[in-house]
N, C-alpha and C positions, 0 to 999 in steps of 0.2 A: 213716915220714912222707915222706919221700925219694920212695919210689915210686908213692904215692897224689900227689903233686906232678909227678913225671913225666909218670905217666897224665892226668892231668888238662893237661896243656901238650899232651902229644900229641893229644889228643883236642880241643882248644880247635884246634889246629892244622890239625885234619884239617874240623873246623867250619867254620873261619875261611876255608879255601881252597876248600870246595866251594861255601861262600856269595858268595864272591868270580869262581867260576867261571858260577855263576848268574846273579848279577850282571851280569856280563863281556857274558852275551848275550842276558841280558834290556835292557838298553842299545844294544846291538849291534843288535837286531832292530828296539828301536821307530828308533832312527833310520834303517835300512835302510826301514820302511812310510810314514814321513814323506816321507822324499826320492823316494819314489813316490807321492808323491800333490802335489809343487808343481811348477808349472808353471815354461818354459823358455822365454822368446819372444827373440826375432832378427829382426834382419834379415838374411835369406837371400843377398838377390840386390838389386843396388841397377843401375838402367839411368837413363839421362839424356837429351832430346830440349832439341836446342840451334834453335830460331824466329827467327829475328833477334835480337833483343836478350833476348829471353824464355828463361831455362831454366827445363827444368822435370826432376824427379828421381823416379821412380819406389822408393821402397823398399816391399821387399815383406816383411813380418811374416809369421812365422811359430811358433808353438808346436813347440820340438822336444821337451819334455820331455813327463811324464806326468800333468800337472793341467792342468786349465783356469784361464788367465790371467781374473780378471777385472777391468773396469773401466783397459781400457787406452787410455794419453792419449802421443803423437809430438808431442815440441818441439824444432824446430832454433831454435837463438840465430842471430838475426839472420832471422825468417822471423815474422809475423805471426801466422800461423794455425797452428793445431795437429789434430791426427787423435785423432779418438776413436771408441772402439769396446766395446762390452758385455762380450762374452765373446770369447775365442777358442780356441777347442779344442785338441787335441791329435790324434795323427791317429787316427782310427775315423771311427764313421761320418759326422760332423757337420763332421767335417774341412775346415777350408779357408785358400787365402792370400789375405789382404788386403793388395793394392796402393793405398798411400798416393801421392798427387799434390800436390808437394809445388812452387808456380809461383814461379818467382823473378824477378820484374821486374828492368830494369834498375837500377830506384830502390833494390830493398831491400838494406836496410843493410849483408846480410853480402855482395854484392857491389859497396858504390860505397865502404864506407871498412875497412880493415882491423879486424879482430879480437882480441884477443892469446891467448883463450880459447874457441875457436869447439865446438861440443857438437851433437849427436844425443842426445836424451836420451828413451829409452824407459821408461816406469816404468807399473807392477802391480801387481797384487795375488794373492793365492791365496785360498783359499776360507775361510780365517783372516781375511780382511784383514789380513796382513802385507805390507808393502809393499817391491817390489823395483824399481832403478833400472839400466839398463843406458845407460850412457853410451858415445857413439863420438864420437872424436877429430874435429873437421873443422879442414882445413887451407885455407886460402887459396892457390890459384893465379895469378899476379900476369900478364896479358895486355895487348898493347900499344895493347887499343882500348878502346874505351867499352862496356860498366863496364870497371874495372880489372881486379873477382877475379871467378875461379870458386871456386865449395866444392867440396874436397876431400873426402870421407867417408871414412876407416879401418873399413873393417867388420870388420877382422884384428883387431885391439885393443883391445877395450872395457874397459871398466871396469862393475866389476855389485857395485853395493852390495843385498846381502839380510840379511833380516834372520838371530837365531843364537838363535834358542828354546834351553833349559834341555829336559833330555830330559824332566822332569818337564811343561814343559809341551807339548814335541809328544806326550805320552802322553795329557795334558789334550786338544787336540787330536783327536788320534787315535779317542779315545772317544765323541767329540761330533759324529760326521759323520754325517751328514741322509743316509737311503734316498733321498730324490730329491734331494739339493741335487747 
């Protein structure tokens, strides 16, 4: 009895770990096909054109990763207006960057009173509709004329809230992607 109890732990053993090794990269793989299929947008390159009392800030979006962003919306706090845009690709052939113009009178708020929390907040989608937020730090630069501040933008620093599917559902996911979408 002894060694029909053996065999049987060995064998459960040898079960247990190749089902585990299975496992291992069957996990491995679907999360490795997901994270190639969501998108990555940025701001690349940020330039500024200073008018008399008018600035105005140039950031330029771009998709570095491998999905298509869509349903993207550009909001500075303390800026009126915001940037929107449909899709934005990743780079092949429909590839391109969009330059947001972004006009800052002297009146507007992030430059006539201070801020304590000032934000670039880029936020998207993937072809899930999961929603992802890229936040960049704006600082206040304090000058001796009228307006008082310039905005600062960190484009080094962001902060990116995405979301964190269960593998079960980027498998879900995964299975449900449209020939043309």
């Amino acid at each position: 009895m002894d060694w029909l109890l053996l065999i049987g732990l060995v064998v459960l053993l040898i079960v247990g770990g190749a089902a585990s090794f299975f496992l291992y990269f069957f996990i491995a793989r679907t999360k490795k096909e997901f994270r190639a299929t969501q998108p990555d947008l940025r701001i690349t390159n940020l330039s500024a054109m200073n008018s008399g009392d008018v600035l105005t800030l140039y950031p330029e979006l771009e998709n570095v990763g491998p999905g298509v962003a869509y349903d993207c919306v550009m909001h500075l706090g303390g800026w009126e207006g915001n940037f929107a845009v449909k899709k934005v690709y990743p780079r092949g052939p429909r590839y391109e960057k969009h330059v947001v113009s972004i006009v800052l009178g002297p009146e507007a708020p992030i430059r006539v009173k201070p801020i304590s929390n000032g934000y670039l907040r880029l936020r998207y989608q993937d072809r899930w509709e999961q929603k992802y937020e890229r936040w960049y730090p704006v600082a206040q630069v304090r000058r001796g004329e009228i307006p008082p501040y310039n905005p600062q933008i960190d484009l080094e620093h962001p902060d990116l809230t995405e979301p964190h599917p269960s593998v079960w559902d980027m498998r879900k996911f995964l299975r449900n992607i449209s020939l043309y979408g």
